[in-house]
N, C-alpha and C positions, 0 to 999 in steps of 0.2 A: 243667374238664370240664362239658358241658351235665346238666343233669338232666329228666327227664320227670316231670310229675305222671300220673293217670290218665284226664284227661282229655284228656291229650297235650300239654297244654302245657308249654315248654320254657322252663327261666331258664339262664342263661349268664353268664359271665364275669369275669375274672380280675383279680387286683388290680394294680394302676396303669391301668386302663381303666373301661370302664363296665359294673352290673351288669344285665340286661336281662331282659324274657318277650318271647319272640316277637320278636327282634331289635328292640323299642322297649324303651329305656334306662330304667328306674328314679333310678338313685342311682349315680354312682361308688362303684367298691366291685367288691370277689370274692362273687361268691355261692359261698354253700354246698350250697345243694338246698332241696327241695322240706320244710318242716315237716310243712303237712300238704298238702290239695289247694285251700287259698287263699292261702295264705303261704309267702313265700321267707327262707330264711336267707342272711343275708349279714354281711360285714366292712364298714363304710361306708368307702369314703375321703373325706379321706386319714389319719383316726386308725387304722383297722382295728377300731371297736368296733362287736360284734355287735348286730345291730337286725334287723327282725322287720318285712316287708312282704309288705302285702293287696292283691294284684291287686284286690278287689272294689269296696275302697274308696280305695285307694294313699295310705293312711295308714301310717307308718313310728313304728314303738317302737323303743325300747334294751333289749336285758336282758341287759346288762351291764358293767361299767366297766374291764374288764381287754381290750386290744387283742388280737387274734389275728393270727397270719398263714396260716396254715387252718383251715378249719373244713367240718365236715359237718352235716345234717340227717336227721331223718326221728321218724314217730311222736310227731310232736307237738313235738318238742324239740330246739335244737340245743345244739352241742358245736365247742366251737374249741380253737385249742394257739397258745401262743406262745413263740415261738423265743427266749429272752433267759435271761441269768440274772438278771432282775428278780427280786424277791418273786413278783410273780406269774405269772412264765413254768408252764409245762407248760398243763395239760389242763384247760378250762373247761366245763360243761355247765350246758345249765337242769333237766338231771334232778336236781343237787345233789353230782354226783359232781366232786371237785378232787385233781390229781392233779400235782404240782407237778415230777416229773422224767419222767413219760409222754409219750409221745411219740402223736400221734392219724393211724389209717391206717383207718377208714372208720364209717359208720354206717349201721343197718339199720333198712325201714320203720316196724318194732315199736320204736322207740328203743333198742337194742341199741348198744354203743360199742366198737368192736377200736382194740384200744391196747397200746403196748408203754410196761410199766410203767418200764426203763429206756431214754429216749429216743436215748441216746450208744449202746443197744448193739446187735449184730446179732439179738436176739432172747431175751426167747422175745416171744409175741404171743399177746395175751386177748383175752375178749370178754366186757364187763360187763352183764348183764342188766337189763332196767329194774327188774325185782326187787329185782335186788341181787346176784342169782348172777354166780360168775364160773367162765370154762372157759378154759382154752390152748388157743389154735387150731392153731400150731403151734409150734417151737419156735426156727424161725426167725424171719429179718425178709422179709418178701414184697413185690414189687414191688407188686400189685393185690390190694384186699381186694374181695369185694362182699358183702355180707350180704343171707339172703335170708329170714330171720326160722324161728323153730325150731329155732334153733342150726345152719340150713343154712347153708354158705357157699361160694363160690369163689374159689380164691385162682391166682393168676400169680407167679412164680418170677422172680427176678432171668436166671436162663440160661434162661426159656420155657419153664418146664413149667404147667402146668395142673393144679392139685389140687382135686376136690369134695369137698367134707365134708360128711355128715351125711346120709342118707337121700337124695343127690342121684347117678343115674350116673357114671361118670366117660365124660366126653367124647370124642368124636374130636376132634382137630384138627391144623394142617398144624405142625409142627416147624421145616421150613425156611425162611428168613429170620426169624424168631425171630418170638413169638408176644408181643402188645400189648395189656393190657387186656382181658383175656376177662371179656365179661358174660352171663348166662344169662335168660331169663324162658321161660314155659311157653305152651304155646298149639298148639292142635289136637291134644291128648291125647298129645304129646310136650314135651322139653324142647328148646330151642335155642341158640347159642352165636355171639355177634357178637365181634370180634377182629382187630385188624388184622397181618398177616401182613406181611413186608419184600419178600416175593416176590411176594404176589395181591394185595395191598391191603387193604381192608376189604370181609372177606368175611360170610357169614351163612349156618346150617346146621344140622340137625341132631345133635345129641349122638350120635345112631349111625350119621352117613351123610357122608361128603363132600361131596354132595350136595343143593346150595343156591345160593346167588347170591354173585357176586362182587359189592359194593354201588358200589363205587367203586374206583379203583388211584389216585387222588390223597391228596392229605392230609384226613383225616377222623378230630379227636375227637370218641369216640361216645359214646352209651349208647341202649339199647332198656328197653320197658318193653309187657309187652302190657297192648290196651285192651280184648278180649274173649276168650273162648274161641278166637277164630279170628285175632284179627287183632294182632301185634303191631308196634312205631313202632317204626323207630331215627331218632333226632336226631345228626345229624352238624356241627363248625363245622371252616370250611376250615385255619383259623389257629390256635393252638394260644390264642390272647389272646379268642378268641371273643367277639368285638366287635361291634355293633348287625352285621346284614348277613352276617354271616360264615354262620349259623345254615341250614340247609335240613335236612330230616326225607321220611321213607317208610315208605308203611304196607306192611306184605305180608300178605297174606290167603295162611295156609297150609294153608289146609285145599284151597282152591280155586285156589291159584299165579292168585293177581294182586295187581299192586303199584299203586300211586297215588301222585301227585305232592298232599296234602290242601292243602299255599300253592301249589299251582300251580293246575290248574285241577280239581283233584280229581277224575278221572274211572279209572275200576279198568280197568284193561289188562293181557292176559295176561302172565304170569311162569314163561315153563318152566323149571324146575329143570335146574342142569349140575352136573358136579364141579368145585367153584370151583378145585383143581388144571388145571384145563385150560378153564377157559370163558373165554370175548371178550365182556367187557364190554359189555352194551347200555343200558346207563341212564347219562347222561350228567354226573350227579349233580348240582347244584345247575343251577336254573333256574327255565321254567317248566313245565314237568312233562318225563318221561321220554325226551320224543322227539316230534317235529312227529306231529298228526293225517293221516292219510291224505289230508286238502282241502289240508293246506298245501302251497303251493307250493316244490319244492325249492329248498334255499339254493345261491346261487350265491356263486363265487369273491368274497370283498366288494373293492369299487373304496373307498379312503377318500378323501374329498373335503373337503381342509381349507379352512375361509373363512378362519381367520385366525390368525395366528402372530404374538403381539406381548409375549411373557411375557418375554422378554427384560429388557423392561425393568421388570419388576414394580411398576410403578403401579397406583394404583386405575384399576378398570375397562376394563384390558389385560386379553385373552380368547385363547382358542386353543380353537376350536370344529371340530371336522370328524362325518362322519356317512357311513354304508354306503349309498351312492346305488345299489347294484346289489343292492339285495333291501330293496326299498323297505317290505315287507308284514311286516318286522322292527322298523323305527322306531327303529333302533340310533341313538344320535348320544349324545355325549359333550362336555361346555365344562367346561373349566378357568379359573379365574378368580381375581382378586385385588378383595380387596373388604377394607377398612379394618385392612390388615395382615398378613391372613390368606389362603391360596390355599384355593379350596374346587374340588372334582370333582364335577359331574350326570349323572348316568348316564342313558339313559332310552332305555326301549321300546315296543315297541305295546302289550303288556299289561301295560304296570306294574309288570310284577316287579324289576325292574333294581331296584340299591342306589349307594346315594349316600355316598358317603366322610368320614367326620370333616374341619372344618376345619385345616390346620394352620399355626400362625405360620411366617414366613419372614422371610429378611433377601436382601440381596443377596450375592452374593459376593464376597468383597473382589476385586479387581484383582489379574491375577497380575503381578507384577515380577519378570522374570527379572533375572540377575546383569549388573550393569556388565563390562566390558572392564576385567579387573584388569589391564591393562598387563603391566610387569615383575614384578609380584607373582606369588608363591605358589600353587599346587594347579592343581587341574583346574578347567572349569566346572560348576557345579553342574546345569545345565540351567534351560528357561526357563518353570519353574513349581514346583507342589505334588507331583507326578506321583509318588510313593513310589518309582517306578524298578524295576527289578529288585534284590532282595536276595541274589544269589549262591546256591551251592550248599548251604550251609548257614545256616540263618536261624533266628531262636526265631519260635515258632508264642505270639501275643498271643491272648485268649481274649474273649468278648465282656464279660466281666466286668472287665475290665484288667489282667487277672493272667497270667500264664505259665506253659505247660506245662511240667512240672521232673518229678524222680525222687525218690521216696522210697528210704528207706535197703533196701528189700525189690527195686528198680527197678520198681515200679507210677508210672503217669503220673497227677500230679495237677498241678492249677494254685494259685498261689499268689502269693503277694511272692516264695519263696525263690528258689536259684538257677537260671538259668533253663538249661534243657536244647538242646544245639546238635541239630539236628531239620536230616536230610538225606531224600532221597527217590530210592529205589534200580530204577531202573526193574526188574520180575519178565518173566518169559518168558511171562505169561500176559493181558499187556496192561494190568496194574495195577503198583503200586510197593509196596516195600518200606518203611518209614517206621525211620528211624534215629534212636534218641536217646543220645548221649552214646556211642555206637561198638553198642550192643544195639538191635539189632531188636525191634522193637514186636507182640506175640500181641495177641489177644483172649481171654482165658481164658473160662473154662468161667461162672462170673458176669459178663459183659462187662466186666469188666474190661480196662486194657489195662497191659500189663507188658513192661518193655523187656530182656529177659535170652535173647533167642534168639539163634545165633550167623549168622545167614541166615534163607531165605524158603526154608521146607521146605514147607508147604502154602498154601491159602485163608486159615489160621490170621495170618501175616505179614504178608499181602495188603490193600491199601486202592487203591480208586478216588477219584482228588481230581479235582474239579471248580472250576477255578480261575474269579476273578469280578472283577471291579474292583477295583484299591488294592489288591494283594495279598492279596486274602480268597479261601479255600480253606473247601471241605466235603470232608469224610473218609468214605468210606464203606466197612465192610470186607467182605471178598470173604467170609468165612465166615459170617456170619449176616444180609447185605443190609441191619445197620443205619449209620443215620450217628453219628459220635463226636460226645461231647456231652460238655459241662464241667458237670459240676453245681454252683449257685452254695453252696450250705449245705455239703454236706462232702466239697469240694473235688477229688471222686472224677473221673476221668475216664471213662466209658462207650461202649462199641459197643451202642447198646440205645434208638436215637432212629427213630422213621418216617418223620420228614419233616425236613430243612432248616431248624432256622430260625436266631434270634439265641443260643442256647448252642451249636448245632453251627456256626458260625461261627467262625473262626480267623483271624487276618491272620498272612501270612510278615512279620518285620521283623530287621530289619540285626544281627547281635549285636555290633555297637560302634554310640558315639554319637559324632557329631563326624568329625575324621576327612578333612577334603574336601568333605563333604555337609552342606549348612547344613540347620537347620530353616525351616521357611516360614512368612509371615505375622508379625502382630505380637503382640509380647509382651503379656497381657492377665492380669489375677488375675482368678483363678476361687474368691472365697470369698480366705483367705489362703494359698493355692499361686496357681500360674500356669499359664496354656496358649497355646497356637497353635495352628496348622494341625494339629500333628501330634497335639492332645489336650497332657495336664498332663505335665506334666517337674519334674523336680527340677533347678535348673539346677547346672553346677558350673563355677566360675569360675578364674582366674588373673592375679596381678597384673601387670601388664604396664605400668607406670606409663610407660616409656620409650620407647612404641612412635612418636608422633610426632616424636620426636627421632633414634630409630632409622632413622625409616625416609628424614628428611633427609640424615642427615649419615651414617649408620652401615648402608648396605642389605644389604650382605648379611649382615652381623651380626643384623640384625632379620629378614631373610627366615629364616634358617637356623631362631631360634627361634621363629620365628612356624611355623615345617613342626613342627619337635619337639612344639609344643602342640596341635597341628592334631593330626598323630598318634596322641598320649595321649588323645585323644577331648575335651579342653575343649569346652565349649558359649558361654562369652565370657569377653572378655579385660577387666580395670579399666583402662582408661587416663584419660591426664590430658589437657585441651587447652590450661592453661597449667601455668606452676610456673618458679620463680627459681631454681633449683639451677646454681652456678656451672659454668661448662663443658658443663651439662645444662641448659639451661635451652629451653623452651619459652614463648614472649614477643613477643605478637602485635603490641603497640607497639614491638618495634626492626626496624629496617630491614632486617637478615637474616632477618627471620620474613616479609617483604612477601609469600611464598607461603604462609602460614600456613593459608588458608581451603583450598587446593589440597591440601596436604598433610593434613589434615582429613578432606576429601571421599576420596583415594587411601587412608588408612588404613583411613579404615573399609570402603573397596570391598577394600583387599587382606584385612582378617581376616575378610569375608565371603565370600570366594571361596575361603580356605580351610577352610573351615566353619564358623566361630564368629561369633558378632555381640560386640558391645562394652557394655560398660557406661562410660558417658561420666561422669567426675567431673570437672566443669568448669573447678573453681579447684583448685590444690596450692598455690597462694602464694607470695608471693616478686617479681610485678612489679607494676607502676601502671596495671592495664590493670582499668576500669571494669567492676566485676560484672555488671551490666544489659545493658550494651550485648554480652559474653561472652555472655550465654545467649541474647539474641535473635540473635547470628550465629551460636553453635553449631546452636540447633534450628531456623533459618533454613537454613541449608546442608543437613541432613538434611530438609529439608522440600523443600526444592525439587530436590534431587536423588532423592527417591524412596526415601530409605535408610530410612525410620522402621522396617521391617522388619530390618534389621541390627544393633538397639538392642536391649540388655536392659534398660537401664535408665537415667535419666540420674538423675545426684547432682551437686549445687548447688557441694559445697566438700569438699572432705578436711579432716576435723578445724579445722572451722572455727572450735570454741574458741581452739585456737592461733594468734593471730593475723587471723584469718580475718573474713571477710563478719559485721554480724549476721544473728541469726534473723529480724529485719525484711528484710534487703536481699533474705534467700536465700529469703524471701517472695515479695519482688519477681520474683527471678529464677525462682521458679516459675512465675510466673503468666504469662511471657515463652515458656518453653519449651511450658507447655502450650495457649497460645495459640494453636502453630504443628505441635506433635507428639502422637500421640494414646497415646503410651508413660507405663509407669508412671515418677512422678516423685516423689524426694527430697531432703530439705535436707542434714543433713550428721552424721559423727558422728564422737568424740567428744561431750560436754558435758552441759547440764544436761536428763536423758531426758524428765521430764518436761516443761519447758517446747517439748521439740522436737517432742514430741507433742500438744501442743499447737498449735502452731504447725499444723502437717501438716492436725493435724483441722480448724482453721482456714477451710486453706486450701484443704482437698478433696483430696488426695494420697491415692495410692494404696498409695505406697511406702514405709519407713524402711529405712536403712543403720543395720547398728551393729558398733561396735570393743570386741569384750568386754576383759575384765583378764584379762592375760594373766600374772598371779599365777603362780608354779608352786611350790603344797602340795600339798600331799598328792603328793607322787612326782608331781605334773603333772596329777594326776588334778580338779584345781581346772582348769584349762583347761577340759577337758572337760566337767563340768555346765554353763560359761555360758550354753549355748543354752537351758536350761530358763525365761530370762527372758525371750525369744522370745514367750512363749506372752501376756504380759502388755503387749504393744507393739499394742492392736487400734483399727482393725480391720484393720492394715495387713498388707501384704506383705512381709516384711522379708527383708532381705539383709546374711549376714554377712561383711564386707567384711574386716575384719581382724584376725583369729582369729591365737593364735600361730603359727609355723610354721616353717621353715628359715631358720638366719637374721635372723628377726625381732627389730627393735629391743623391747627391753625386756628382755622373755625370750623362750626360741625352743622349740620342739618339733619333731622330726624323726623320730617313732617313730609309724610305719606306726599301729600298732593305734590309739592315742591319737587321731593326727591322724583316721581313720575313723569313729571313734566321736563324735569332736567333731561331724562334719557328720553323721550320724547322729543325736544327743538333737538338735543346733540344729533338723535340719530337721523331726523326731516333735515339737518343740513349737512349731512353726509359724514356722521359718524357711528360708521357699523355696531362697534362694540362698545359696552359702558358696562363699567362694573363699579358696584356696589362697592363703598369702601370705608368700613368700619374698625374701628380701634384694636376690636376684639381681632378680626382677620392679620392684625399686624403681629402682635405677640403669643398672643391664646395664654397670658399666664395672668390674668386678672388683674392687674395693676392697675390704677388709677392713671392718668396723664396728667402733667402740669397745667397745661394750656385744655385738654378737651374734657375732662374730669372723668369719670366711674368707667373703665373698661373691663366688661367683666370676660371671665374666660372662655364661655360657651354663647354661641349665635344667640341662641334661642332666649339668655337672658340678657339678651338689650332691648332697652324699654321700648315698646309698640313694635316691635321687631314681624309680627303677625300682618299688620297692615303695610307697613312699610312694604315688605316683600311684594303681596296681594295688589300692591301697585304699581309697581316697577316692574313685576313678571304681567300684571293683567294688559299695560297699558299694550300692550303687543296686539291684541285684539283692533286697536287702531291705530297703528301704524303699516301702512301697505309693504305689499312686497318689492323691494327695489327702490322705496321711495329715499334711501342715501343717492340715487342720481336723477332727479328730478330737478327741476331747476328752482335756487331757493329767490324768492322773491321779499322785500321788506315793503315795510308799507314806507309809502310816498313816495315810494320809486314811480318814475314815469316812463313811458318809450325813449328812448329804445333799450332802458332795462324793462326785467320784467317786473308786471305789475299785479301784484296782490289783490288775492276776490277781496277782499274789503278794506274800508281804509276806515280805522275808529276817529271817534271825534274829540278824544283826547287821550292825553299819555300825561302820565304821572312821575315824579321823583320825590324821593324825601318822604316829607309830609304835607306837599302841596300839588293840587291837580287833582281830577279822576279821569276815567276810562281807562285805558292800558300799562302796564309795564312796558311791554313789547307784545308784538302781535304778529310774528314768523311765518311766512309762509310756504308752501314748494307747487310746483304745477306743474305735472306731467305730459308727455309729446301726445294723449292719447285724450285731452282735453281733463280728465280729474284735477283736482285740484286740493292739499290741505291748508289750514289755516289751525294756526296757536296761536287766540288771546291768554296772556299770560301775564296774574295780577291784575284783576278789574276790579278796581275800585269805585263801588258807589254803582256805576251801569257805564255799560258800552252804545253806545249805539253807531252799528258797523254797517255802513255806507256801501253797496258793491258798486265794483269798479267798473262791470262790465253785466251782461248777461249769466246767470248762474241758475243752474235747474237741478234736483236731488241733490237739495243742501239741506243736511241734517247735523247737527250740532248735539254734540256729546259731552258727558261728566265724563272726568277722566280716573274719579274713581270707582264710578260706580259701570262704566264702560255703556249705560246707558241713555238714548237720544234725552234731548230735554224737551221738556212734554213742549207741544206747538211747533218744535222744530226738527219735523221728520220728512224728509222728500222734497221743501219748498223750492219755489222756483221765484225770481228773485232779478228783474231788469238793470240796467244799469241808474243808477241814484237810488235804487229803492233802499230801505234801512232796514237792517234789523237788529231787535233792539233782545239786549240779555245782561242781567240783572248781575251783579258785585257784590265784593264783600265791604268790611270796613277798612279801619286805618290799616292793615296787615293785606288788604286786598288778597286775601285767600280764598280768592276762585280763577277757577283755569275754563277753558272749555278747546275741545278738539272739532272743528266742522271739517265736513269732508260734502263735494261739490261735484260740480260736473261744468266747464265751460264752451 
């Protein structure tokens, strides 16, 4: 929010931008406000440590070493809060006051501090004197505080009420479309009241009259501040990020109704008073003042007249220049340009007021490549781009945060990791829609809240106008209070209670399956140790399909058939082999029955890409005489010149290449062959010795490692399951768990839904992107029995529980965040200065002796969330937090839903909570997800 000093000048802006006076930048950084009337308080970025700058002399101090992520000013002194369960999270002040579970909602000119002593709770809400005195303000938590010194204050209500406290009238103001930041200052022997309304806009007026100015009906965060007896500013920025330019201001003289543009040409023009319920805006709001002088010549229809369109091809010193040739006494013209990486925008007018845009980096777009002509293969076409497409009648609503809108155990809509809620849109008889989550229509409660438990669209109340935009992005607006829905990012709240549009009321429609038909776009890339594409970060999930070039020579429709069943189940890619000596199975590009090998090659992977999935290419299986080297320059040579590198998840050099196999020198070689020609993540091979292959990788520049954990099964199987906790120890790569036990599986096998879930679950929370599924049948496809795994049969679909199994390993994605592979992994009983785990259970089991946990894995993100995996609770847990935790909900991991009592809780440090086990097999898991 802007602040005014008394002399009018205005500091701005919000963290992740720049903090600024006067729309000229300072310091990266959130200001806070005005200290006194030479010095800004601010967060610097990008630490967030509060420092202390002098417009006079624009010399910057620190006073103090704890980061904040809000803070306030005033009276000499500022005060910030930091969101964390650090040591020194809560309440920072230079008055001396520390308050380490407070939560900070404003400060008054007098250095006055309203603060709510518990920050997890809805209230009550003080106000600490610089004395020392303290009073409850109220007994609530309030949307807007303002302090106005004397223990006066004004507060705004979560549902839009208006409360003055203390020797202050109580105001008029408008109710309908809900009521935004009311601030008061005094001037012309009454009080006044600025606020933005969802129906009039940002209005201004008297405490007793309706009767004042409608300021703007655009987007406008305010604040006002008077500068005389007579005359008081409001400073308004158009964007809510209030960035250099965003910033314009108006003085109103009310004693004598006239208003001034003081950065435009400052000249005082009359201001008749209307009932901002019914007046038509005449002040255009940001410019250069209120409205052309009576000499200018009236604006005409503008003619734009471009010289040049060359951005296309974004090289240095490529322009796109045009300009308003038909109201020449404007001097409008605008060029856009590339200049050493970066695009920059000039704005520019006759009077100089015009604003010039941040540079910003750019890339080119990749190449769109639509899908090859799958021939006789599988699915539909994917179509011939990125294009999201349409998502059907029902779709989950994505949040700008990356999270999904879901239901709590109460049906209020929050966004989260957890399960994501199926969101339909019911056209209403009053030209708006009805919004459906999980069969219950969507209110707006009386705290804007939104909660899904109505059985229809009985009023306004049910009602939402969407406003649909590119790439399936939607804005929600509701019909009962004119505001737009808004995800709150800290406590995951969902609100009708926004003014304007921006990136938290933001929502994209997207697909509720993945896979399926619909491939994803672009190529595979790590982001950090996860991965992304076109579509943003994915957790991929894979399937072994070792047979597919074999299948789809000699065996098509046997391969087609299970190539649709995986398609269906939603895989994202398939592991295949492009050689291997297995008798009768044998793929083997030096015998003379292979002579179409490269053919077959090129059609496999255009047929598992048309029916939505891409491949993960494991080069070598072993078994013929066919030269490593010259393998990898024709596999990534054939994807290279066909255009496939997008239909690749990953390639790997060798299967188990201890056994027989390539060295770690050759599969050297053969790296440097593929990446020569494909710009995909690449790795050598696994089994064998981990270290040295990590070695080898870092070497070599690799982005990727494959690993085959021990597939051991103690503890009831539940050793399976921690392997991925070694994951976290494989940096800085991207790792992919290729062959985890599973149906069937040589050695030992697992085919128990929860287990197999919870395994890609810990592998991928400690930083193992991909995991696939790895069954008997995926090895051969020819029905044989195993010695050691027993019945493989030859089609997916007939392996035993093969329905649920899938249904958990593709569901469990619903609770695993996005990017949560670089998250820091935590165990329990770690202590500082590792990190420390939200809970620590009170016992751990082996064998057949003990209860509480197997393991209980945890990760914590730089953003305070947190997850936890109890995994194998035997008998009951009772888990202990380490620290302060608030929205901590705890999840079945195969039903993806909270477990009843444990939805939102907030949770001090010692508190317990306690969740129920199984027996000797300890088969139950649970997924809690937190906030610290």
């Amino acid at each position: 929010m802007p602040y005014l000093n008394g002399r009018g000048d205005v500091c701005h802006g919000v963290g992740g931008g720049q903090a600024s006076v006067n729309n000229v930048p300072f310091s990266a950084g959130a200001v806070c406000g005005w200290v006194d009337e030479d010095r800004v308080g601010y967060l610097a970025g990008p630490d967030g440590l509060p420092r202390l700058y002098d417009i006079t002399t624009g010399v910057s101090v620190s006073v103090g070493d704890a980061f904040g992520n809000q803070g306030y000013a005033g009276g000499g002194h500022l005060t910030w809060f930091q969101a964390t369960s650090y040591p020194d999270r809560g309440l920072h002040s230079t008055t001396g006051l520390r308050l380490p579970d407070a939560g900070l909602l404003a400060m008054g000119p007098l250095a006055a501090i309203c603060y709510k002593p518990d920050y997890q709770s809805n209230g009550p809400t003080h106000v600490r004197e610089l004395n020392g005195e303290d009073w409850q303000l109220t007994g609530g938590s309030p949307q807007w505080v303002q302090l106005l010194g004397g223990r006066r204050a004004m507060m705004t209500t979560y549902a839009g009420q208006v409360v003055a406290v203390n020797d202050i009238p109580q105001p008029h103001y408008a109710p309908e479309g809900g009521v935004w930041r009311f601030e008061a200052a005094h001037a012309g022997g009454t009080w006044w009241g600025a606020y933005y309304n969802g129906t009039y806009g940002l209005v201004f007026h008297p405490f007793d009259s309706f009767v004042g100015y409608v300021v703007t009906t655009g987007n406008a965060w305010h604040t006002l501040r008077a500068l005389s007896p007579d005359i008081i500013r409001l400073a308004m920025a158009r964007g809510e990020g209030e960035q250099p330019g965003d910033v314009w201001v108006r003085d109103y003289d009310v004693t004598r109704n006239f208003v001034r543009d003081p950065w435009g040409d400052n000249l005082w023009r009359p201001a008749p008073r209307s009932d901002i319920r019914t007046a038509i805006i005449t002040d255009p709001g940001p410019g250069p003042g209120p409205g052309p002088s009576p000499e200018d010549p009236p604006v005409k229809e503008p003619i734009v007249n471009v010289q040049k369109w060359t951005l296309n091809e974004l090289l240095d010193g490529r322009e796109f220049i045009f300009e308003d040739t038909n109201n020449p006494q404007h001097g409008y013209k605008a060029r856009v340009h590339i200049r050493d990486g970066s695009m920059y925008a000039e704005i520019t007018n006759a009077k100089g007021t015009a604003s010039t845009g941040m540079p910003r980096p750019i890339k080119p777009c990749p190449p769109v490549i639509g899908p090859p002509d799958p021939g006789p293969g599988p699915g539909p076409d994917p179509g011939p781009g990125p294009d999201p497409g349409p998502v059907g009648d029902e779709f989950w609503l994505k949040t700008f945060h990356g999270t999904y809108l879901s239901l709590d155990g109460e049906a209020f809509v929050r966004h989260g990791e957890g399960r994501r809620a199926l969101v339909k849109f019911v056209p209403s008889e009053e030209g708006a829609v009805g919004m459906v989550m999980n069969e219950g229509y969507t209110a707006v409660e009386d705290d804007t809240r939104l909660k899904a438990d109505r059985p229809g669209i009985g009023s306004a109340w049910e009602e939402y106008v969407v406003t649909e935009g590119e790439a399936n992005q939607i804005h929600l607006k509701s019909v009962r209070n004119g505001k737009f829905v808004a995800a709150e990012r800290l406590s995951h709240d969902v609100f009708a209670n926004r003014d304007a549009a921006g990136e938290w009321e933001t929502f994209t429609k997207t697909a509720p399956t993945t896979g399926g038909g619909v491939a994803r776009t672009g190529i595979v890339v790590p982001a950090a140790r996860a991965v992304q594409d076109e579509g943003g970060l994915f957790h991929p999930l894979g399937l072994t399909f070792f047979w597919a070039m074999q299948g789809w020579k000699s065996e098509r429709e046997h391969f087609l058939a299970n190539l649709r069943w995986a398609a269906e189940k939603g895989f994202d890619y398939l592991r295949i082999l492009t050689e291997v000596g297995w008798d009768g199975r044998d793929i083997d590009p030096t015998k003379p029955q292979w002579s179409d090998w490269s053919t077959v090659l090129r059609e496999v992977v255009d047929a598992i890409y048309a029916a939505g999935m891409r491949v993960e290419l494991t080069l070598i299986g072993k078994g013929t005489s066919t030269d490593p080297i010259w393998l990898a320059r024709e596999v990534s040579q054939s994807i290279a010149q066909h255009g496939q590198q997008h239909m690749v998840m990953d390639f790997e050099m060798a299967n188990e290449a201890d056994l027989g196999g390539p060295s770690i020198e050759t599969m050297r070689r053969m790296a440097a062959e593929v990446k020569a020609r494909c710009p995909n993540i690449v790795c050598l091979s696994s089994p064998g010795n981990t270290e040295d292959l990590l070695a080898a990788a870092r070497s070599s520049g690799l982005q990727g490692f494959t690993a085959h954990p021990d597939r051991g099964d103690g503890d009831y199987k539940w050793r399976q399951v921690r392997q991925g906790y070694d994951f976290k120890d494989y940096k800085p790569f991207v790792v992919w768990d290729n062959e985890p036990a599973g149906p069937a599986s040589s050695v030992k096998t697992n085919d128990n839904p929860l287990q197999l879930a919870m395994m890609r679950a810990v592998g991928v929370m400690c930083s193992g992107a991909g995991w696939v599924l790895h069954t008997g049948t995926g090895v051969y496809g020819d029905g044989k029995a195993h010695p050691t795994a027993g019945p493989r049969p030859a089609n997916f679909w007939e392996i035993g529980n093969i329905d649920a199994i899938v249904d958990a390993v593709r569901g469990i994605d619903e609770l695993l965040p996005e990017g949560v592979e670089n998250w820091q992994v935590a165990n329990t009983q770690w202590t500082p200065p590792n990190p420390v785990a939200p809970f620590q259970p009170h016992g751990y089991w082996e064998g057949d002796h003990g209860d509480g946990v197997n393991k209980a894995y945890s990760a914590l993100a730089g953003d305070g969330r947190v997850i936890q995996m109890p995994c194998g609770v035997r008998g009951h847990v009772a888990l202990r937090a380490s620290y302060n935790l608030y929205n901590v909900t705890a999840y079945n991991p195969l039903t993806r839903q909270p477990v009843p009592g444990v939805t939102n809780r907030s949770f001090n440090a010692g508190d317990v909570l306690d969740l129920p086990g199984g027996g000797q097999d300890a088969m139950v898991a649970y997924i809690i997800h937190g906030m610290r």
